[in-house]
C-alpha positions in Angstrom: 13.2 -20.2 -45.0 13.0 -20.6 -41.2 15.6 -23.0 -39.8 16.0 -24.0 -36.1 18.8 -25.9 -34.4 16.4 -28.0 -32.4 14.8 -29.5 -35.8 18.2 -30.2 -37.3 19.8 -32.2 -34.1 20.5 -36.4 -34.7 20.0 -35.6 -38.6 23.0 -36.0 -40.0 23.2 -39.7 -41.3 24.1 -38.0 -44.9 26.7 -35.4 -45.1 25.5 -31.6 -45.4 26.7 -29.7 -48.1 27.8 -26.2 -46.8 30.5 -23.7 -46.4 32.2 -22.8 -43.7 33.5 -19.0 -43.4 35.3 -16.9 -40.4 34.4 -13.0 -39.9 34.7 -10.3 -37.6 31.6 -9.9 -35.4 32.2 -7.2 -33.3 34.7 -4.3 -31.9 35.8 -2.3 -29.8 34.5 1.3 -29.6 36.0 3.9 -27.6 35.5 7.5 -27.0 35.2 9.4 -30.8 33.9 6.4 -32.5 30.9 5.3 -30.8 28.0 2.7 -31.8 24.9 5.6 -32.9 21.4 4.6 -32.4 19.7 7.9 -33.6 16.2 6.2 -32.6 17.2 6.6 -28.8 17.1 9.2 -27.0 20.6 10.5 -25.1 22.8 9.7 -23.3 21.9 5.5 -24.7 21.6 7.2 -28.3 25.8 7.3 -28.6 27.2 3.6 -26.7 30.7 2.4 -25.8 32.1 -1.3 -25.8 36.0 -1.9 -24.5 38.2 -5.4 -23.8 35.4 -6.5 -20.9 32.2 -5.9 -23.2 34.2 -7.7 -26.3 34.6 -10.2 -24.6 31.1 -10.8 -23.2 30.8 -11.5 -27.1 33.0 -13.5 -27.7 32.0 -15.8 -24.1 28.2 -15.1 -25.7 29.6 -17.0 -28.7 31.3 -19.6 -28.2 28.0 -21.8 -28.0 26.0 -21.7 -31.8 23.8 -19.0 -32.4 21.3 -18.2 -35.6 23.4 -16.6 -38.5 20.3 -14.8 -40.4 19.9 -12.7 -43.1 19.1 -9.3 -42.1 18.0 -8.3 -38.7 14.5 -9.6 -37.6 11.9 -7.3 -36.4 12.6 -7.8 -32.6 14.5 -11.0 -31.0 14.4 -14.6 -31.8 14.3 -15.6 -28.0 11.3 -13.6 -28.3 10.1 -15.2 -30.9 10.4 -13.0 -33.6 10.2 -14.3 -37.2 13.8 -14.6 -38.9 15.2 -15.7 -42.1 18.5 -18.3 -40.6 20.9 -18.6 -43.1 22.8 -21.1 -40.6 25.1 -20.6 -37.6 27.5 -18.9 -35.8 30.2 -20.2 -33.1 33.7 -20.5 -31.9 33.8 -16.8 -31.2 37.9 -16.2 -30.4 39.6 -12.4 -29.6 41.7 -11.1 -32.5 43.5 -7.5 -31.1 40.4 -5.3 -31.2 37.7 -7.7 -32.5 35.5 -10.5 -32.1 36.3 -13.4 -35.0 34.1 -16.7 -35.3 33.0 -19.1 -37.8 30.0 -19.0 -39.4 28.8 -21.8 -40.8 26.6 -20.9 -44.0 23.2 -23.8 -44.9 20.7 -21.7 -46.9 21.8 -21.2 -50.7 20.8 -17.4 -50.0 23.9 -16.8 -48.1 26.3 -17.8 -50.9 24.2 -15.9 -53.1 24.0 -12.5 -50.6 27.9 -12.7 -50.3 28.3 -13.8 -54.1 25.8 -10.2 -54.6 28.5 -8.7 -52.3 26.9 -8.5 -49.1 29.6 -9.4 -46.5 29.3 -6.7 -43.1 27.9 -8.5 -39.5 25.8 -7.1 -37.2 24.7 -8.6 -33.8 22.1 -8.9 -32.8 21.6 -8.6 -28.4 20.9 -7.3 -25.3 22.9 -5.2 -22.7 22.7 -2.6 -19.6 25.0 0.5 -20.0 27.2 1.9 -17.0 27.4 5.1 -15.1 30.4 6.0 -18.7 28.0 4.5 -21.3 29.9 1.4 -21.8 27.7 -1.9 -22.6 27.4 -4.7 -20.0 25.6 -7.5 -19.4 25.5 -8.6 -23.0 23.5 -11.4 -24.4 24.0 -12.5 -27.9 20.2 -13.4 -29.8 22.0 -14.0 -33.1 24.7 -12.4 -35.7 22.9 -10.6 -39.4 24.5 -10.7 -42.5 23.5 -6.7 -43.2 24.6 -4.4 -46.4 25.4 -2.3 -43.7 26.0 -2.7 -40.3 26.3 -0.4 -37.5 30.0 -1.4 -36.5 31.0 -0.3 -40.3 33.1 -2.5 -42.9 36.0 -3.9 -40.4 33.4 -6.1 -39.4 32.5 -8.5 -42.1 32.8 -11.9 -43.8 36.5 -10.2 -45.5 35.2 -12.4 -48.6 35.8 -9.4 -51.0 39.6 -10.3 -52.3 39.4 -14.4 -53.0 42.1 -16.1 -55.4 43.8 -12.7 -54.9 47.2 -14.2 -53.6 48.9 -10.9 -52.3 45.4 -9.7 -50.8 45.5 -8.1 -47.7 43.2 -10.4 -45.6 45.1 -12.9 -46.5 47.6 -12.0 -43.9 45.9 -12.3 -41.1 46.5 -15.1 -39.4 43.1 -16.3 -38.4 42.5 -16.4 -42.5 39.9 -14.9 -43.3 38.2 -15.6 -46.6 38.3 -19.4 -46.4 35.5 -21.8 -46.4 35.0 -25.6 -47.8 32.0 -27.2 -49.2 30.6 -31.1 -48.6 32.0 -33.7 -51.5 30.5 -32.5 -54.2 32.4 -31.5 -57.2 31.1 -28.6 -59.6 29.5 -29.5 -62.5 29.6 -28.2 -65.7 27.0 -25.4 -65.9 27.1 -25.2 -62.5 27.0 -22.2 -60.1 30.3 -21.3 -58.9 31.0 -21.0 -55.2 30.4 -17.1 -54.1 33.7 -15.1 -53.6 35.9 -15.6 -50.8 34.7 -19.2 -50.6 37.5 -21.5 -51.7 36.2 -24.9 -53.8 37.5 -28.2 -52.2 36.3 -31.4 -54.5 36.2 -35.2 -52.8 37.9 -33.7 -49.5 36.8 -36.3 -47.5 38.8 -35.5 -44.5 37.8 -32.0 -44.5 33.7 -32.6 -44.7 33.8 -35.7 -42.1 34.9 -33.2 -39.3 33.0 -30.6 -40.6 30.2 -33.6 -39.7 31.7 -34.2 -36.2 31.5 -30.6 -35.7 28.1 -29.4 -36.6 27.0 -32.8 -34.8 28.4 -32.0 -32.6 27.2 -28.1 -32.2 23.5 -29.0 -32.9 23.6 -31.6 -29.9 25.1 -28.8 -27.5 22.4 -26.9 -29.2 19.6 -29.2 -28.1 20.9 -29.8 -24.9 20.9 -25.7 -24.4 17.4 -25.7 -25.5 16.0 -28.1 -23.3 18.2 -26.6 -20.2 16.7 -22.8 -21.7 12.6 -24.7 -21.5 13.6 -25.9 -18.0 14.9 -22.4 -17.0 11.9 -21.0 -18.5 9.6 -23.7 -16.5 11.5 -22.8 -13.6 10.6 -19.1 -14.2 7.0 -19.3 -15.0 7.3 -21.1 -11.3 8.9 -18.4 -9.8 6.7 -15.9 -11.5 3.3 -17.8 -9.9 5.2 -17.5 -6.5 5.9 -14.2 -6.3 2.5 -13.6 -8.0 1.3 -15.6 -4.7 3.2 -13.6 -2.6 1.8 -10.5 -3.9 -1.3 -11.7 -3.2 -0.7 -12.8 0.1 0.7 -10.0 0.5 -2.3 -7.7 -0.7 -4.0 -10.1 1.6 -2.3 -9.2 4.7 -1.8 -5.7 4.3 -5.9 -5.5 3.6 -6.3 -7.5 7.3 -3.8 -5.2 8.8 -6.0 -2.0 7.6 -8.9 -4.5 8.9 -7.3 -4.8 12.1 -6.1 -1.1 12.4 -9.2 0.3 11.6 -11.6 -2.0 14.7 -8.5 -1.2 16.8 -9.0 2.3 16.1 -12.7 1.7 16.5 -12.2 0.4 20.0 -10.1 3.4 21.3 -12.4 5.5 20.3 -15.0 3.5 22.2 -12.8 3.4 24.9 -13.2 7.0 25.1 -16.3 7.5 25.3 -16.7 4.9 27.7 -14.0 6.9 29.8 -15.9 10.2 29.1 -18.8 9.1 29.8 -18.1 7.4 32.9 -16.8 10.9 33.8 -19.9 12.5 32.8 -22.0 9.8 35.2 -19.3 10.3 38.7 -19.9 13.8 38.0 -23.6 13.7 37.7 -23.6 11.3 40.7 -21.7 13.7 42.8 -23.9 16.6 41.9 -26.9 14.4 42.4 -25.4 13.5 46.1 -24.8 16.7 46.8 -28.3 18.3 46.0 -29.8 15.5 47.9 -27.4 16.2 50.6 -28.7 19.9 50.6 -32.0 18.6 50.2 -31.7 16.8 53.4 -30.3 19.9 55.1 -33.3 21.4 53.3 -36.2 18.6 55.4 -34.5 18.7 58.8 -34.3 22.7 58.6 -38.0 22.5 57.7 -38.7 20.1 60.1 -37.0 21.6 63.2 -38.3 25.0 62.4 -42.0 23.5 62.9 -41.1 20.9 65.1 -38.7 22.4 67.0 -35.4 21.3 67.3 -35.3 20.7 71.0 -36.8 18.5 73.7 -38.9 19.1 76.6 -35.9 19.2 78.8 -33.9 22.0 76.4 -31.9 19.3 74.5 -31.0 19.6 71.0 -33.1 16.5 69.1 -31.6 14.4 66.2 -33.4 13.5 63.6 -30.8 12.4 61.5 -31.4 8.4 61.5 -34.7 9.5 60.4 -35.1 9.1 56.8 -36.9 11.6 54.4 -40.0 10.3 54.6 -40.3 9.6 58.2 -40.0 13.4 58.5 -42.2 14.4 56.0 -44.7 12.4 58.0 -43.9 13.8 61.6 -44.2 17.3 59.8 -47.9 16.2 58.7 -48.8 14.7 61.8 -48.1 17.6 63.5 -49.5 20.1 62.0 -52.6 18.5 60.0 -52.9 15.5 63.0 -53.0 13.3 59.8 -51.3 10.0 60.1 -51.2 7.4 56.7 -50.2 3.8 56.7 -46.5 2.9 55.6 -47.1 1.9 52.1 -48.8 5.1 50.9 -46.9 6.5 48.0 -43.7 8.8 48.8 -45.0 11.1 46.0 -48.2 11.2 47.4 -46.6 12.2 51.6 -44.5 15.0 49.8 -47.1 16.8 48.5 -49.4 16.4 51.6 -45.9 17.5 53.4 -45.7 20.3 51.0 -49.3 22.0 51.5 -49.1 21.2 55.5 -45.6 23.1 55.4 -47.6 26.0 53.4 -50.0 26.2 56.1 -47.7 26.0 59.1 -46.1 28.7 57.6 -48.9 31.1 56.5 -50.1 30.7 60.2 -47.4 31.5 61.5 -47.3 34.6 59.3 -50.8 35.5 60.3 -49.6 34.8 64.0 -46.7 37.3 63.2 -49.5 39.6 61.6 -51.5 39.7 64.3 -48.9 40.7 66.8 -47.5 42.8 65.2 -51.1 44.6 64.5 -51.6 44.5 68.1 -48.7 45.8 68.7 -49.4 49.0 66.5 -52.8 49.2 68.2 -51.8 49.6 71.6 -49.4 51.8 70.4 -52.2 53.6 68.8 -54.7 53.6 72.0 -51.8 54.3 74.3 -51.5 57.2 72.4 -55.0 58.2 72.2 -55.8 58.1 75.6 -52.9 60.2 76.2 -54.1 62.8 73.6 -58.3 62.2 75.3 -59.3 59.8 72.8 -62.0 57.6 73.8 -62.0 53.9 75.1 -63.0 51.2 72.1 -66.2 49.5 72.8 -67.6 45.8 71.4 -71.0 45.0 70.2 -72.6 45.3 73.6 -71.1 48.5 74.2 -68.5 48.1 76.8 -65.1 48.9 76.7 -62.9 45.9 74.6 -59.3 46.3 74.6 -57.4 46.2 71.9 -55.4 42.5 71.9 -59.1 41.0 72.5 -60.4 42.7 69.8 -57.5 41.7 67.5 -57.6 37.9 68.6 -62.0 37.5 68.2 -60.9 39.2 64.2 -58.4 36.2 63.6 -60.6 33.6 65.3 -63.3 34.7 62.8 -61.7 34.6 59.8 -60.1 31.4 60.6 -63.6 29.8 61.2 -64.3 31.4 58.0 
């Protein structure tokens, strides 16, 4: 039977026939007698619970929470699956322990503590600290086990009932007491589980135990519609930071965007740099060859034009450009002359083949002295030794430099 404090709330026009019991919920566990969860691993395997984790319980408590019959398979805030017997609440401290009432609405309670089962085990949530002690503790609901993990001190104490000199009688939250609605046994009839005293026509009893499960299952519904706006506000929260994250993702992918053309751009920038380098340095070589070039032309140019003037002055020719000089060069030694819009190219190769003639004349020129020179040297001595005089075609006597000048006026007519 599933049962839920929601569906019950603003039913109680008829009274509810149930019984009302107190039990210890929880304890204190020191050093030596730990809570053991063999399925975890260490250190949260062996857990610790003093006055401040107690009474997180008890706080937890106070408000009602599902009493169920054996643990569920996982939470009931998680919405696990679990068979609600009724409720806990009113959680108090009793020396070492957690005590509240537990208010039993499902026949199978009766019957499980009428079978004997009576030990309590919550069922929650908490954070250990740096010593192994619980904190943060959140109560899902409170089991009615055969077992629990706490051991026998925390139970139902419904084991010694009509037993007047019983030990749980004593204590003075009195344990082992419970009433049911106005409803007197019949014969035949089921008799109320041990530890659960009968009260017939108690109408005093059952109309507060009315105002106080009203009561508890209107706090209940208001906590469940303050737990679906918490959980509203959540799933909120949740799509914001889920916005974030993606604005977030967002951004940091522009930034590696941005880094990266940023990165791009210096390295342009480099280039650019390096190769405007590259370019003043090509420039200046390029200067400095046609500077050398020009050094080159007027060298050329003096050497065949000479570099002074009829009256022994040196003669600049420096305002003259290139091809002004190329063309003086020509002029002079081919007598050639072109008008001013013949090709550059074309002058410096005309200037090029005159250059190469002025200078193989004037190596022949230097040839031909210097051969004249070796034949005077050469008659000179001959006469001196009785060598006879050189005579031309008609048989007189030629001397040697005319001889040597009608040879090179042949062979340039040739």
């Amino acid at each position: 039977m599933e049962y839920s404090l929601q569906d019950r709330a603003g039913t109680l026009d008829a009274p509810v026939v149930a019984r009302l019991y107190k039990g210890r919920v929880a304890r204190i566990h020191r050093d030596g007698d730990p809570l053991e969860y063999p399925h975890l691993s260490a250190p949260a395997n062996r857990q610790l619970r003093d006055e401040a984790g107690l009474q997180e319980i008890a706080d937890q408590l106070q408000a009602p929470k599902p009493w169920v019959l054996l643990h569920p398979p996982d939470l009931i805030s998680r919405g696990a699956k679990a068979d609600v017997i009724g409720y806990v609440f009113g959680a108090t401290i009793d020396g070492d322990c957690v005590v509240a009432n537990f208010l039993a609405l499902d026949p199978r309670a009766d019957q499980a503590i009428a079978d004997g089962v009576h030990e309590l085990s919550p069922g929650y949530l908490s954070q250990l600290d740096a010593r192994g002690y619980q904190r943060h503790i959140i109560v899902d609901h409170v089991a009615l086990v055969p077992q629990g993990r706490c051991g026998p001190t925390c139970a139902l104490r419904a084991d010694c009932s009509g037993q007047i000199h019983c030990p749980c009688t004593s204590n003075l939250l009195g344990y082992n007491t419970g009433v049911v609605a106005e409803k007197p046994v019949q014969d035949g009839a089921t008799q109320p589980p041990t530890g659960a005293v009968q009260v017939d026509n108690n109408k005093g009893i059952m109309d507060e135990l009315q105002k106080q499960l009203a009561a508890a299952l209107a706090d209940a519904a208001k906590w469940k519609a303050q737990a679906d706006q918490f959980e509203g506000e959540l799933r909120t929260a949740r799509a914001a930071i889920m916005s974030a994250e993606v604005a977030t993702t967002n951004a940091q992918a522009a930034l590696a965007a941005e880094k990266k053309l940023t990165a791009e751009a210096a390295q342009r920038a480099e280039q650019a740099v390096a190769d405007a380098k590259h370019r003043a340095e090509q420039a200046r070589l390029d200067a400095a060859a046609a500077v050398t070039e020009s050094v080159k032309l007027l060298t050329e140019a003096n050497r065949v034009l000479g570099d002074k003037d009829a009256d022994g002055k040196p003669i600049d020719r420096t305002s003259m450009d290139d091809n002004q000089i190329r063309r003086a060069v020509i002029k002079h030694v081919d007598g050639l002359e072109f008008p001013p819009e013949k090709d550059p190219l074309f002058i410096a190769g005309v200037y090029t083949a005159s250059l190469a003639r002025f200078d193989a004349a004037a190596q022949s020129r230097a040839d031909v002295r210097q051969a004249l020179h070796q034949n005077r040297t050469a008659a000179v001595e001959a006469s001196r030794a009785g060598g006879s005089p050189v005579l031309n075609a008609d048989g007189a006597t030629e001397d040697m430099e005319t001889r040597e000048r009608n040879a090179m006026i042949a062979r340039t007519r040739r």
